[in-house]
Every structure is written in structure tokens, then in C-alpha cells.
N, C-alpha and C positions, 0 to 999 in steps of 0.2 A: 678623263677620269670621271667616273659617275661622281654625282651628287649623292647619292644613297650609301655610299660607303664610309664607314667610320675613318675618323682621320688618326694617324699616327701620330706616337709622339715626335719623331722625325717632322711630320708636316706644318706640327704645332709649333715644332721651332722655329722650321721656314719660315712661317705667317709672322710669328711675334719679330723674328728680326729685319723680315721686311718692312714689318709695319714701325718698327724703332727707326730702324733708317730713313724710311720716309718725312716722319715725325722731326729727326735730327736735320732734314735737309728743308723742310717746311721752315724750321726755326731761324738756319742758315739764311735762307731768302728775308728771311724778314727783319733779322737784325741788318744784315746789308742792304735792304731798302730803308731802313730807320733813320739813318746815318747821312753824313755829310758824300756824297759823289766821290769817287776816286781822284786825282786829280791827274792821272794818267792822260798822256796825251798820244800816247804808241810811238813813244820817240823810246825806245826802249837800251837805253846802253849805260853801262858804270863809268862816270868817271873815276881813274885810278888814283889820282889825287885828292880829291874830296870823299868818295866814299858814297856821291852822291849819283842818282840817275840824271843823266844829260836832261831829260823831258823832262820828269816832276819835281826833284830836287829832294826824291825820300833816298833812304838807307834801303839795302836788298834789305832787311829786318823786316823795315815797316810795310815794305813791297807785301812778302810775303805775310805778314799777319792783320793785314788789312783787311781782309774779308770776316776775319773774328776779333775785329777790335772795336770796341763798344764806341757809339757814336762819340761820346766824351775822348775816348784818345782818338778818334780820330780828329775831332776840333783840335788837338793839342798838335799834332802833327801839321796839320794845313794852317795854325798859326806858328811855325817855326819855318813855312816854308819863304818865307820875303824876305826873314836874316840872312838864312843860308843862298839864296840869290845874287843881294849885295854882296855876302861874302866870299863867296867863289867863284864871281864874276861870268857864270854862265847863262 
């Protein structure tokens, strides 16, 4: 596409909502850098009785919203995980 050509309003939206998504996943990285580590260890299975993963000892919950939970719950999470250890004897 040339450069000399005016842009649509079509184009104009491409650009803006590439340019938001981008912005949205810039953000993503860097609260997930901000944060405490995952504490995934790729032992990846539910136990059916506890509710908990075999490897880290979260809930599929926390599994799952971990990558958008603000460094604070994540602390709060990785201190519940030594109870639930002792507790469920895995």
C-alpha cells in the first residue's frame, strides 16, 4: 500500500485497536513481571479431594487468574500455600 494514500476510516480503526491491544499486553507483561513468580513446577494435575494442584498446591481459580492478580494477592496465595501442604499431606 503506498504511503501517499489517505487512510480510511476502516484503517483507522485497525491501527487504534492494534495499537490498544498492544498497550493491553505491554501492561500484562509487566504486572506479571512485577509480582511474586508462579510457583508452578509443571507437575500439572487436580487433586480430586483437596481441590488442589498435585505440583503448587493452588485452586484451578488461582491457576487461572494468576497472570491478572496484582502482586499483593499473589503474596496472599503463596502464603496459604505451607497450610494447605501440611493439610493435605501432598
Amino acid at each position: 500500500m503506498a504511503e501517499d494514500q489517505p487512510k480510511t476510516p476502516l484503517r483507522d480503526f485497525a491501527a487504534e485497536r492494534m495499537a490498544e491491544r498492544q498497550r493491553r499486553r505491554a501492561e500484562r507483561r509487566m504486572m506479571l513481571a512485577s509480582g511474586p513468580a508462579s510457583p508452578c513446577v509443571s507437575v500439572c494435575q487436580m487433586d480430586p479431594m483437596t481441590g488442589y494442584c498435585v505440583g503448587c498446591l493452588r485452586t484451578i481459580d488461582e491457576i487461572r487468574d494468576w497472570i491478572i492478580s496484582t502482586p499483593d494477592e499473589r503474596n496472599k496465595i503463596l502464603a496459604q500455600l505451607p497450610g494447605r501442604k501440611e493439610r493435605s499431606g501432598l
